[in-house]
TIKETOR-875991 format. One line per field, with one value per residue: residue number from 1; residue in three letters; x, y, z of N, C-alpha, C in turn. Coordinates in Angstrom, 1 decimal, padded with zeros to 4 digits, always signed. Example, Ala and Ser with C-alpha at 12.3 -4.5 7.8 and 13.67 -1.06 7.14 Angstrom:
% TIKETOR-875991
resi	(1,2) .
resn	(ALA,SER) .
n.east	(+013.2,+012.8) .
n.north	(-005.7,-002.2) .
n.up	(+007.8,+007.1) .
ca.east	(+012.3,+013.7) .
ca.north	(-004.5,-001.1) .
ca.up	(+007.8,+007.1) .
c.east	(+013.2,+012.9) .
c.north	(-003.3,+000.0) .
c.up	(+007.8,+007.9) .
***
This chain:
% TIKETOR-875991
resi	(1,2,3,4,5,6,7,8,9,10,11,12,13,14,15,16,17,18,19,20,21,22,23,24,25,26,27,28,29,30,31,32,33,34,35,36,37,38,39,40,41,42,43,44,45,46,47,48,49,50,51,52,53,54,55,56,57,58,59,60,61,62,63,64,65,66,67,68,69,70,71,72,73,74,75,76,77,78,79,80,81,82,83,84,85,86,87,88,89,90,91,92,93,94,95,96,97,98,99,100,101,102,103,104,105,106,107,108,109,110,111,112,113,114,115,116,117,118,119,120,121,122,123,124,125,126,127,128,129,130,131,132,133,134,135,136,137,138,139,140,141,142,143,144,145,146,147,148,149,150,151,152,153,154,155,156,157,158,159,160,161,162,163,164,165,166,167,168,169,170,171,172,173,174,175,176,177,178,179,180,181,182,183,184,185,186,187,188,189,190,191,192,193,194,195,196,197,198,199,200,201,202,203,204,205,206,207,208,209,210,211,212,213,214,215,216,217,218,219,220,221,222,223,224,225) .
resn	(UNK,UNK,UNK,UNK,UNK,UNK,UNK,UNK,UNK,UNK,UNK,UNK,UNK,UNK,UNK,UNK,UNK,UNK,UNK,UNK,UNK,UNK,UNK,UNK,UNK,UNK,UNK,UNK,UNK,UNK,UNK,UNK,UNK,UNK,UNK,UNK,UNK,UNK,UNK,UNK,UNK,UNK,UNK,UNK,UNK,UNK,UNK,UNK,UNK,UNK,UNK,UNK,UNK,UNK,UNK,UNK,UNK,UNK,UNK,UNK,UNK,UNK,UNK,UNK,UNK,UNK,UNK,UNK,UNK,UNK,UNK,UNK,UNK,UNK,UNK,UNK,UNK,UNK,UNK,UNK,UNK,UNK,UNK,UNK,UNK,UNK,UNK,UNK,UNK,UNK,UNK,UNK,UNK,UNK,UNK,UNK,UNK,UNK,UNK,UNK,UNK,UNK,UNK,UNK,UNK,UNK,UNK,UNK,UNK,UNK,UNK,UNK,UNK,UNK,UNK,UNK,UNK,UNK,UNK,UNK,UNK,UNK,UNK,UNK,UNK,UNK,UNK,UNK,UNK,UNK,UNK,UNK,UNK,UNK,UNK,UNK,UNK,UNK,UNK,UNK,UNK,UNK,UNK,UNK,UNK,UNK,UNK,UNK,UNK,UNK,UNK,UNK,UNK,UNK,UNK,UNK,UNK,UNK,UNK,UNK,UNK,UNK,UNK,UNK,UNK,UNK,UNK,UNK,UNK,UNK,UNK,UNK,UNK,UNK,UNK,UNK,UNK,UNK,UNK,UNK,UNK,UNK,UNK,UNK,UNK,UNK,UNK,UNK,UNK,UNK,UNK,UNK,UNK,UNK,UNK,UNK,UNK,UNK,UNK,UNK,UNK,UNK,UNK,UNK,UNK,UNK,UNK,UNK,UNK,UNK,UNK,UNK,UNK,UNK,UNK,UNK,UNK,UNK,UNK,UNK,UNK,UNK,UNK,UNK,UNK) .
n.east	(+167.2,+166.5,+164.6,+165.0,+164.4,+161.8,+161.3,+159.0,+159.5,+162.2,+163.0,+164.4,+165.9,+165.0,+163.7,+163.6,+160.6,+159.8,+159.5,+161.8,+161.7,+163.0,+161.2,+160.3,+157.9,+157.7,+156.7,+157.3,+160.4,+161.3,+164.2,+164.8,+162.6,+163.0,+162.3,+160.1,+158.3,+160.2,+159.1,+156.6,+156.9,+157.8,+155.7,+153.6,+154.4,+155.1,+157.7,+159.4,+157.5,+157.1,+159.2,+159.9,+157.7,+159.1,+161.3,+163.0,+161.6,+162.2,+161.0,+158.9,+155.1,+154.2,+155.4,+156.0,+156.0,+156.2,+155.6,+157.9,+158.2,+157.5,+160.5,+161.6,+161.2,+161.6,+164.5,+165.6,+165.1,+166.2,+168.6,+169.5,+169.0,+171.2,+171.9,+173.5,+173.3,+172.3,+171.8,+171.5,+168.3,+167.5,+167.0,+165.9,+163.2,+161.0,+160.7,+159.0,+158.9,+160.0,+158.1,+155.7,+157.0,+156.7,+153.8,+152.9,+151.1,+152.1,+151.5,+151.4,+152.5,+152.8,+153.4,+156.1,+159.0,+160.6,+163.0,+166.8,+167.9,+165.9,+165.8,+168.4,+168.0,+166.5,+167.6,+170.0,+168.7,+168.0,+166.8,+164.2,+163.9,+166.8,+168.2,+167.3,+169.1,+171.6,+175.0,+177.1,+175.7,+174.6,+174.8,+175.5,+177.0,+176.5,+174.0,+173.5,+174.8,+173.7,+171.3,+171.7,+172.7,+170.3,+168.4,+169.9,+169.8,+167.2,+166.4,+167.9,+166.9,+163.9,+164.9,+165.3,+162.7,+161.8,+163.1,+162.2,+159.3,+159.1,+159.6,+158.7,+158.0,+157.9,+161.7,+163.1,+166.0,+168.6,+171.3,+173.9,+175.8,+178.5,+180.2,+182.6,+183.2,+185.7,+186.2,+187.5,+189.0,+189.0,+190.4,+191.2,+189.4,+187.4,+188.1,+188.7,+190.1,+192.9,+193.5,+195.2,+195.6,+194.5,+195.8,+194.9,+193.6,+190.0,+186.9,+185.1,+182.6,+180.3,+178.6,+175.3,+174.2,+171.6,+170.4,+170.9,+170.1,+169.8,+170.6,+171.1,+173.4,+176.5,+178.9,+182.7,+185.1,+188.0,+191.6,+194.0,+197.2) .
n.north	(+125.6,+122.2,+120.9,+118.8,+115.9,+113.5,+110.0,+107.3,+104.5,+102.3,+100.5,+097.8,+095.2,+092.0,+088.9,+086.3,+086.0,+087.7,+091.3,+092.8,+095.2,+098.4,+099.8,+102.7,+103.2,+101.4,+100.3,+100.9,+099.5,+096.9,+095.8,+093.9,+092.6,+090.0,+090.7,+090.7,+088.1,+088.2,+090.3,+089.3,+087.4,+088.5,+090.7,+088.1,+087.4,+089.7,+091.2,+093.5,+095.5,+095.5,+095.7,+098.4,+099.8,+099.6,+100.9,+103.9,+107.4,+110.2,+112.2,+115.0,+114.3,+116.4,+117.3,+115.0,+113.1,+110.4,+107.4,+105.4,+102.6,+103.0,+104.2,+102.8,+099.8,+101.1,+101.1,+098.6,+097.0,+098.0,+097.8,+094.8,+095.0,+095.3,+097.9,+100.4,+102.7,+105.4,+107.5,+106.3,+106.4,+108.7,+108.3,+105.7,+106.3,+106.7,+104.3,+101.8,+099.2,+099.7,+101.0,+099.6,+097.7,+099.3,+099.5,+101.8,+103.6,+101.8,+103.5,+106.3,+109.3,+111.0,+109.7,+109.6,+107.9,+108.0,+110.5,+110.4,+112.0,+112.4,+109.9,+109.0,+111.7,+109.5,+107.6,+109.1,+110.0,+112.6,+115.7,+118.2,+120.0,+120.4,+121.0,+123.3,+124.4,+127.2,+126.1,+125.6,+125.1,+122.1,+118.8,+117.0,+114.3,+113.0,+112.7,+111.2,+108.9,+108.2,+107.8,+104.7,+103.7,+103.5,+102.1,+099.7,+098.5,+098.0,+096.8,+093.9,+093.3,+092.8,+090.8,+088.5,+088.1,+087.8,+085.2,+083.7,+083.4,+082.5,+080.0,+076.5,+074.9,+075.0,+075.2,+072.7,+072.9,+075.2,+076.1,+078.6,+080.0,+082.1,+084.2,+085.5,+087.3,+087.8,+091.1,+091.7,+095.3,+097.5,+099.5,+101.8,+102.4,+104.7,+105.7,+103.0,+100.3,+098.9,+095.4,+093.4,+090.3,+089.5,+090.4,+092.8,+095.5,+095.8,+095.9,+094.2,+091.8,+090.5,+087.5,+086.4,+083.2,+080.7,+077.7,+077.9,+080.4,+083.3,+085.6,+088.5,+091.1,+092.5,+094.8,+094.5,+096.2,+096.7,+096.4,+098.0,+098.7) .
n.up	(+051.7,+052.8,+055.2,+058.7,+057.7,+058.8,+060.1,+060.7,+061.0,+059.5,+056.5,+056.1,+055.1,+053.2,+054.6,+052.9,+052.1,+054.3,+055.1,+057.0,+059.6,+061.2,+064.0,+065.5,+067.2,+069.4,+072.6,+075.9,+077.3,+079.5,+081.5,+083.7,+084.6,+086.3,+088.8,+089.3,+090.2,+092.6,+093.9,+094.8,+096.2,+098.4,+099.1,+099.7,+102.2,+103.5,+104.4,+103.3,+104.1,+107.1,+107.9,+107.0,+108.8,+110.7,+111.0,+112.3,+111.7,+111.0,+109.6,+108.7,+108.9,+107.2,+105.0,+103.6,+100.9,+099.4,+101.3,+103.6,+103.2,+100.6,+099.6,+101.2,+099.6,+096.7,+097.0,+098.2,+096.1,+093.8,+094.5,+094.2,+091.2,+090.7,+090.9,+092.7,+094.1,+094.9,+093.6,+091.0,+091.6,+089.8,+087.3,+087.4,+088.5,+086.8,+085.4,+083.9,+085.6,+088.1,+089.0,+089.0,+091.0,+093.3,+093.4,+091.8,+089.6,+086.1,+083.6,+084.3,+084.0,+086.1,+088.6,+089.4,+091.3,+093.8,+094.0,+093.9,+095.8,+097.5,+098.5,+100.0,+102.1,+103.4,+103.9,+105.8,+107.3,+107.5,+107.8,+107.3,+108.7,+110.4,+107.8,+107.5,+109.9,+110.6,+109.3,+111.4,+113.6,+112.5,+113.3,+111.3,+111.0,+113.4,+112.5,+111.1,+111.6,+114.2,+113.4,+111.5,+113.8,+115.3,+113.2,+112.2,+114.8,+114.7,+112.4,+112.8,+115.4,+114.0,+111.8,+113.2,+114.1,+112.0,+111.3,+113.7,+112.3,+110.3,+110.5,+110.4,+112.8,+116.3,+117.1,+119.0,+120.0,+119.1,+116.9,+117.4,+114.9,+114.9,+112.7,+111.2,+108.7,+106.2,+103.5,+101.2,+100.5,+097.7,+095.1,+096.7,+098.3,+100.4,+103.5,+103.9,+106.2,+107.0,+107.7,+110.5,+111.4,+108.7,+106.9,+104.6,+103.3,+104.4,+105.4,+108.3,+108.3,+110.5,+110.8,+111.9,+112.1,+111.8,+111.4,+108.8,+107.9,+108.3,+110.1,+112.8,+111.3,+111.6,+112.0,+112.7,+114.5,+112.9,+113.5,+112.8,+111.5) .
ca.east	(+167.7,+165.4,+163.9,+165.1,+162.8,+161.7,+160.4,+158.9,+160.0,+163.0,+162.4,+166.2,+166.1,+164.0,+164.7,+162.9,+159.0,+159.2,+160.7,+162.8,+161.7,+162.7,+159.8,+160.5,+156.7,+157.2,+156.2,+158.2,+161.0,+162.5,+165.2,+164.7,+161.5,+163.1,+162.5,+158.5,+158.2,+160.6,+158.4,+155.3,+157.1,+158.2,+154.5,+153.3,+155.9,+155.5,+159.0,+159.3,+155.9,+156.9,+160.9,+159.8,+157.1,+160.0,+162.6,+162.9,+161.3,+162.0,+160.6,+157.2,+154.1,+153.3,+156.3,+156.2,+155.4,+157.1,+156.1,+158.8,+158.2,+157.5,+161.7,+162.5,+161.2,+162.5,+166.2,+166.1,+165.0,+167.5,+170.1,+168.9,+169.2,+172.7,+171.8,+173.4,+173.6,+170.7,+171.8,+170.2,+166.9,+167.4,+167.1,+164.8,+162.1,+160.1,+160.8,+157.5,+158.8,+160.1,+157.0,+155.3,+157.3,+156.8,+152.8,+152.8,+150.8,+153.4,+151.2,+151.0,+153.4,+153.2,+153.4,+157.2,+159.3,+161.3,+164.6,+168.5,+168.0,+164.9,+166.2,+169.6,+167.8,+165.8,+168.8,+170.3,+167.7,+168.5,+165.2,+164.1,+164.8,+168.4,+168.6,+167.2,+169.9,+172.9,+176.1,+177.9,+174.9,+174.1,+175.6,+175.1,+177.8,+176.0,+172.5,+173.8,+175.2,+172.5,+170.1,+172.2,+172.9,+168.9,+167.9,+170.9,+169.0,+165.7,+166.5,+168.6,+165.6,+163.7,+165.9,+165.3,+162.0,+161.2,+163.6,+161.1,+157.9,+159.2,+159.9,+157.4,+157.5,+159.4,+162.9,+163.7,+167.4,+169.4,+172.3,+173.9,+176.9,+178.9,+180.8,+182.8,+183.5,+186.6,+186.0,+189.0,+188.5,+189.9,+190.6,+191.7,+188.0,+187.6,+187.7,+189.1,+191.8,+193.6,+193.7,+196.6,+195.4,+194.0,+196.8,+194.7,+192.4,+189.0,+185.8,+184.7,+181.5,+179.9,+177.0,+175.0,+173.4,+171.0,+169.8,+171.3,+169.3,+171.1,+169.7,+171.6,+174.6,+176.8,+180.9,+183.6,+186.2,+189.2,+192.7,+195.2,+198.7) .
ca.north	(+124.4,+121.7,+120.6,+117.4,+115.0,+112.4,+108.5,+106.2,+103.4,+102.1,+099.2,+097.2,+094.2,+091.3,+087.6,+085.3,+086.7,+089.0,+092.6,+093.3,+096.5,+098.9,+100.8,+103.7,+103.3,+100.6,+100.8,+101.4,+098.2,+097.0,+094.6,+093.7,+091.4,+088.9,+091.1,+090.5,+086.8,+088.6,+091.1,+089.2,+086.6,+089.9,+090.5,+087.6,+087.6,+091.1,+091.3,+095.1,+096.2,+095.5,+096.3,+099.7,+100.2,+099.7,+102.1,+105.2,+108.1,+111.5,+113.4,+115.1,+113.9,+117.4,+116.9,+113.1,+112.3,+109.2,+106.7,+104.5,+101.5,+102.9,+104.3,+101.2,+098.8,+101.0,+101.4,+097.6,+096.4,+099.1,+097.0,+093.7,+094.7,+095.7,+099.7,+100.5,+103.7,+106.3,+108.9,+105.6,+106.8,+109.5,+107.3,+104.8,+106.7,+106.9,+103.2,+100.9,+098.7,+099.6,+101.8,+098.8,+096.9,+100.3,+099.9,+102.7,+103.0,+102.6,+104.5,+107.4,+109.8,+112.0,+109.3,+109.2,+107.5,+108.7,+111.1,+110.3,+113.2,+112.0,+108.4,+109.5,+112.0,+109.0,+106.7,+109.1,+110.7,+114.3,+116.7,+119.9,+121.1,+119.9,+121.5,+124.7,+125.2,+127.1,+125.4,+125.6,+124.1,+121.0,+118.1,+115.9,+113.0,+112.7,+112.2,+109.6,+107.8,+107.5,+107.0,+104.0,+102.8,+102.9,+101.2,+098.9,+097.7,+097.7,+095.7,+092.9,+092.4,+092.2,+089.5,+087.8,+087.5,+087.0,+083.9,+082.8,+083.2,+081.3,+077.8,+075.4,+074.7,+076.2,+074.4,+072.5,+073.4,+076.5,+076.6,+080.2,+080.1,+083.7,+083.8,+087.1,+087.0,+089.1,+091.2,+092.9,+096.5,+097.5,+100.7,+102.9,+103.4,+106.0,+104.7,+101.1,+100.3,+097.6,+094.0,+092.4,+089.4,+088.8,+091.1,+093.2,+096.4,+095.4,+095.8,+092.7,+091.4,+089.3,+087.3,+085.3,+081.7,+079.5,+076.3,+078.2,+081.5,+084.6,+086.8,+090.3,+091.1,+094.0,+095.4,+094.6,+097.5,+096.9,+096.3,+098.9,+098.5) .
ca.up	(+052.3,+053.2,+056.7,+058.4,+057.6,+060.2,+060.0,+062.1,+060.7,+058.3,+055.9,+056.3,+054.1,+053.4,+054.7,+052.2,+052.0,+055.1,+055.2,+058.4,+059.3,+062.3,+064.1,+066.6,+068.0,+070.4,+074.1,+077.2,+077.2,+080.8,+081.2,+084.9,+084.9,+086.7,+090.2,+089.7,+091.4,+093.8,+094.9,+094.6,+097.2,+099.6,+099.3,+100.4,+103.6,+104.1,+104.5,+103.2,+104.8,+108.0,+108.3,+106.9,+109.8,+112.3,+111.3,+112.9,+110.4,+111.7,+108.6,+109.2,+107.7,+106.3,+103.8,+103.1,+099.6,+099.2,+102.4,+104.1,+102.8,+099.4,+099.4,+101.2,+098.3,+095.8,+097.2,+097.9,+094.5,+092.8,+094.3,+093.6,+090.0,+090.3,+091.1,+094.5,+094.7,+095.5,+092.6,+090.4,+090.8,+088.9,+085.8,+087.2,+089.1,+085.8,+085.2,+084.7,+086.0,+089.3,+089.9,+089.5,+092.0,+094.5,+093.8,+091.0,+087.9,+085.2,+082.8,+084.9,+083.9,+087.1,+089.5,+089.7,+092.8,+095.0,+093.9,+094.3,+097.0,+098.9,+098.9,+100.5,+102.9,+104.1,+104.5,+106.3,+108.3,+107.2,+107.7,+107.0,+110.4,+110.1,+106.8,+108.0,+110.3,+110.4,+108.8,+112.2,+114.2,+112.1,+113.7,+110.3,+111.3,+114.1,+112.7,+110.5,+113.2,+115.4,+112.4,+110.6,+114.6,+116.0,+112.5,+112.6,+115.9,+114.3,+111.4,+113.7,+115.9,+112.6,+111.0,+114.4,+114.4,+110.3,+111.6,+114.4,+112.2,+109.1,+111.0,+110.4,+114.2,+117.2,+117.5,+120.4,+119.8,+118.2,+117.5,+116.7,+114.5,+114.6,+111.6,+111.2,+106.5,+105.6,+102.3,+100.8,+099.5,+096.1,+094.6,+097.6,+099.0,+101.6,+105.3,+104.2,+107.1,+107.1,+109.3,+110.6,+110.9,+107.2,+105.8,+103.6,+103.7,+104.7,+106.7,+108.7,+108.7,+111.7,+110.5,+113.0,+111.6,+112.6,+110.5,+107.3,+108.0,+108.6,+111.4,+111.9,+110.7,+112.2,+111.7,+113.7,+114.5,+112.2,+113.5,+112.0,+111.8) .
c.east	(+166.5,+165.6,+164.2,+163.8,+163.0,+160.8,+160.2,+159.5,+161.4,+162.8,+164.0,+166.0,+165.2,+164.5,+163.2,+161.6,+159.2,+160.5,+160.7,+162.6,+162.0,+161.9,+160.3,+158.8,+156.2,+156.9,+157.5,+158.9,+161.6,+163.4,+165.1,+163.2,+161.8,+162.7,+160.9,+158.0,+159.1,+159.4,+157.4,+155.9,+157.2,+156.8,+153.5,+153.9,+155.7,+156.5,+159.0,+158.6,+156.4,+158.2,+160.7,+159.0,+158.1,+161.2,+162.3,+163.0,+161.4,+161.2,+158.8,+156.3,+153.7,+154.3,+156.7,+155.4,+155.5,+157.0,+157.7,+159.3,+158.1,+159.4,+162.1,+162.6,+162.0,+164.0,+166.3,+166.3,+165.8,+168.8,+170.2,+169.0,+169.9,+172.2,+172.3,+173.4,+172.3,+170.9,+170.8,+169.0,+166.5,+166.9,+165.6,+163.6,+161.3,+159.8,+159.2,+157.8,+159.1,+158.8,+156.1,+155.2,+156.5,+155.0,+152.6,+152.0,+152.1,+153.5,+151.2,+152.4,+154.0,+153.7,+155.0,+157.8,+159.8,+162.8,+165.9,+168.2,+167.3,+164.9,+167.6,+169.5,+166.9,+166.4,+169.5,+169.6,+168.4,+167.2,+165.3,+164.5,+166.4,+168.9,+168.4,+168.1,+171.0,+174.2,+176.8,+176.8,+174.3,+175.2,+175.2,+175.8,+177.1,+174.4,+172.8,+174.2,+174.5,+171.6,+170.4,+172.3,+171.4,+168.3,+168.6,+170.0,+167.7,+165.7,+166.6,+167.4,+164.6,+163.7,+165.7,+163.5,+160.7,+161.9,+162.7,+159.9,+157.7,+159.4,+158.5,+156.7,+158.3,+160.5,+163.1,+165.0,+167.8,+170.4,+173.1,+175.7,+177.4,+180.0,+181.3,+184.1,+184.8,+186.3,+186.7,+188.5,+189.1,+190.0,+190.5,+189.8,+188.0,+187.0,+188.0,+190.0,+192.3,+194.3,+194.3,+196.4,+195.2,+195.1,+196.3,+193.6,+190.7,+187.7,+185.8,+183.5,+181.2,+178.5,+176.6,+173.7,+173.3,+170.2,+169.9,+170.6,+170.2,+169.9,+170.2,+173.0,+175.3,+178.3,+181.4,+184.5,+187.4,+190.5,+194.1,+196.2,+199.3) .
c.north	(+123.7,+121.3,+119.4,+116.5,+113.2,+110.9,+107.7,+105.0,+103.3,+100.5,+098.4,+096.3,+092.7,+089.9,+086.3,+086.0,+088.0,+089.9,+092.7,+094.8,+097.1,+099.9,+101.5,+104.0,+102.4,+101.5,+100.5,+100.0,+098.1,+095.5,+093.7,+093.3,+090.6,+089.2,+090.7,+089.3,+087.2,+089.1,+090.0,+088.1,+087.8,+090.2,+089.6,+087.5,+088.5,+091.6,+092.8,+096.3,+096.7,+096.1,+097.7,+100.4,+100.3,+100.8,+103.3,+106.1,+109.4,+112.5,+113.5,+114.9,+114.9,+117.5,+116.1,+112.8,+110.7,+108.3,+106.2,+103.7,+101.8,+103.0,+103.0,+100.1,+099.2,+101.3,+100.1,+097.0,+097.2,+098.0,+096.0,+093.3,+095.5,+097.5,+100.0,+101.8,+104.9,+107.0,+108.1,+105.9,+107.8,+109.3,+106.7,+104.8,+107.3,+105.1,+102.3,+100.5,+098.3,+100.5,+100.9,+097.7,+098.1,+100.2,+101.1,+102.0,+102.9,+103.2,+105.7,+108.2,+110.9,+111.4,+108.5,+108.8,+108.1,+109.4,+110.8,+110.7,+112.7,+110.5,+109.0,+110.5,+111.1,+108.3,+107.4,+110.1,+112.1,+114.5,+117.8,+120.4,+121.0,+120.7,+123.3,+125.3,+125.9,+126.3,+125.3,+124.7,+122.7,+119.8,+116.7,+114.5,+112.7,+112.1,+111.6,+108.8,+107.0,+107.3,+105.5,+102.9,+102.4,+101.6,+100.1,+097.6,+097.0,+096.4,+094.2,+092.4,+091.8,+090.9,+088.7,+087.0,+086.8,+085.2,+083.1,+082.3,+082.6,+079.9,+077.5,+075.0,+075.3,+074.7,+073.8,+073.2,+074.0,+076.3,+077.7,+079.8,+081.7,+083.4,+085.5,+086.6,+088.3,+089.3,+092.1,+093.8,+096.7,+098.5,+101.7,+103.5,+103.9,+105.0,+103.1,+101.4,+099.1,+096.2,+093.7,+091.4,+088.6,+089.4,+091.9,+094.4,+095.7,+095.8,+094.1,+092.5,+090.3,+088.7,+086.3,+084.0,+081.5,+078.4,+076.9,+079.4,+082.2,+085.5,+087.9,+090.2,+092.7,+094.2,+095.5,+095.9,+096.5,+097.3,+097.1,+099.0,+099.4) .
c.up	(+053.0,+054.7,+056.9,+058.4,+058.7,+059.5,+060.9,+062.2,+059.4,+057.5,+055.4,+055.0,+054.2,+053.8,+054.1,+052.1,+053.0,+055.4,+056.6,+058.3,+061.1,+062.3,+065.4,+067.4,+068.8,+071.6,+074.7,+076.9,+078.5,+080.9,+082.6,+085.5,+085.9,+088.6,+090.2,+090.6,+092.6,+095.2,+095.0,+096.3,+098.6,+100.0,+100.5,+102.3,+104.1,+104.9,+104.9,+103.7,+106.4,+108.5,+108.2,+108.1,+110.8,+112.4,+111.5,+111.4,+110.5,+111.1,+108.9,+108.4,+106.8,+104.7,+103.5,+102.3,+099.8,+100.9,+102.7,+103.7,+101.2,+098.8,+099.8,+100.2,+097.3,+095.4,+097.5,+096.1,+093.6,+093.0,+093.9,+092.1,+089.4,+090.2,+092.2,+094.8,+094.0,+094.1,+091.2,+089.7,+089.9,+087.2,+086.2,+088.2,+088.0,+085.3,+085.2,+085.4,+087.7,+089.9,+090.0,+090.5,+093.1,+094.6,+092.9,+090.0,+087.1,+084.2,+083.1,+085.2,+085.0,+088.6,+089.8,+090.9,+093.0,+094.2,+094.2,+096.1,+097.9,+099.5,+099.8,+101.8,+104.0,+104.8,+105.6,+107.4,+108.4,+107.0,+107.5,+108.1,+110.5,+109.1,+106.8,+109.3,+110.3,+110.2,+110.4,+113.6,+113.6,+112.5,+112.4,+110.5,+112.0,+114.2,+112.0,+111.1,+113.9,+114.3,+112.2,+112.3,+115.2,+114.4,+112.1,+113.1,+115.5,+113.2,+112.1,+114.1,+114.6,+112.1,+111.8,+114.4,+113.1,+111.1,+112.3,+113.6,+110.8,+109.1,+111.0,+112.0,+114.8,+117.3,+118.7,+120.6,+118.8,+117.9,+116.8,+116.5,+114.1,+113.7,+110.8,+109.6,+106.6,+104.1,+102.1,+099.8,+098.2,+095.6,+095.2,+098.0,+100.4,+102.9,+105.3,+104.9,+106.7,+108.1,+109.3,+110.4,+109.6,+106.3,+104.5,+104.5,+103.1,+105.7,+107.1,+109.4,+109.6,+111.4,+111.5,+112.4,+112.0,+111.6,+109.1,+107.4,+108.3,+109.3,+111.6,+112.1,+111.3,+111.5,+112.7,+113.7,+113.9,+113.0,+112.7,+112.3,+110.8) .
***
């Protein structure tokens, strides 16, 4: 019985002079180009650079592959192009192209980004020392909490003061529009409640404008009936 036999190529059918042929020896293919004038603008701005310096990092430098700002860029730009969720990078921390947004070679097959796991321990400020405790002393609710509420803060100011340092001049006059968006949940997700007022399950977002800018954005407590 013979051996399967392999090809690089198949030779399909010809369309007038030239044969249509498929080749299995292209290069790497990414669909998500369109993020590159992104970053390149975030760059300039140093948007990502700087938000990442501000958030509280608890993990110790002796076990920090993966800076701050490197997960931050590549768990923004995951979402950006429709990826929201951390497990993601499982897939696309080999990616040229996001290793190229993160500052990676995208030839360099060892210089993968950041893990599902080490994006998700960053978000929620989960450490080795946390993880090295006993199950009955780890107060984990609690360090997501105060992680998700000090960088909350951080961000807000943030958003505050990208706002100041992008006006052409300083404003004589502000004026701050609070503007609290209802967005109805859908398919029984965990911890939706539901508002009286709007008549549906929802969170409620409070966003704070100024001359069409958006500065920080927080969650009201939910009304349950």
């Amino acid at each position: 019985m013979s051996g399967t036999q392999c090809t690089d190529h198949l030779e399909l059918f010809e369309v007038g002079r030239q044969q249509v042929t498929m080749s299995f020896d292209g290069g790497d293919v990414v669909s998500d180009a369109g993020l590159l004038p992104i970053r390149e603008l975030d760059r300039k701005l140093g948007i990502l650079a700087e938000a990442a310096s501000r958030l509280p990092d608890p993990r110790s430098s002796l076990f920090t592959v993966h800076s701050a700002e490197n997960i931050l860029t590549q768990q923004v730009y995951q979402i950006l192009a429709g990826y929201p969720d951390g497990n993601d990078a499982q897939l696309l921390r080999n990616d040229p192209l996001f290793k190229t947004i993160v500052g990676k070679d995208p030839r360099d097959a060892d210089a993968a980004l950041a893990s599902g796991s080490t994006i998700n321990r960053f978000l929620h400020s989960f450490t080795r020392r946390e993880c090295e405790k006993p199950l009955e002393d780890r107060s984990v609710i609690f360090e997501v909490r105060r992680a998700q509420t000090e960088r909350i803060a951080a961000l807000n100011d943030f958003l505050i003061d990208v706002f100041v340092r992008t006006r052409r001049q300083t404003p004589a006059h502000i004026i701050i529009d609070l503007d609290p968006t209802d967005d109805p949940t859908h398919g029984q997700q965990q911890l939706s409640l539901f508002h009286g007022h709007y008549d549906q399950h929802q969170p409620l977002s409070r966003f704070v404008w100024s001359c069409r800018s958006r500065v920080p954005a927080a969650y009201r407590q939910l009304i349950a009936v």
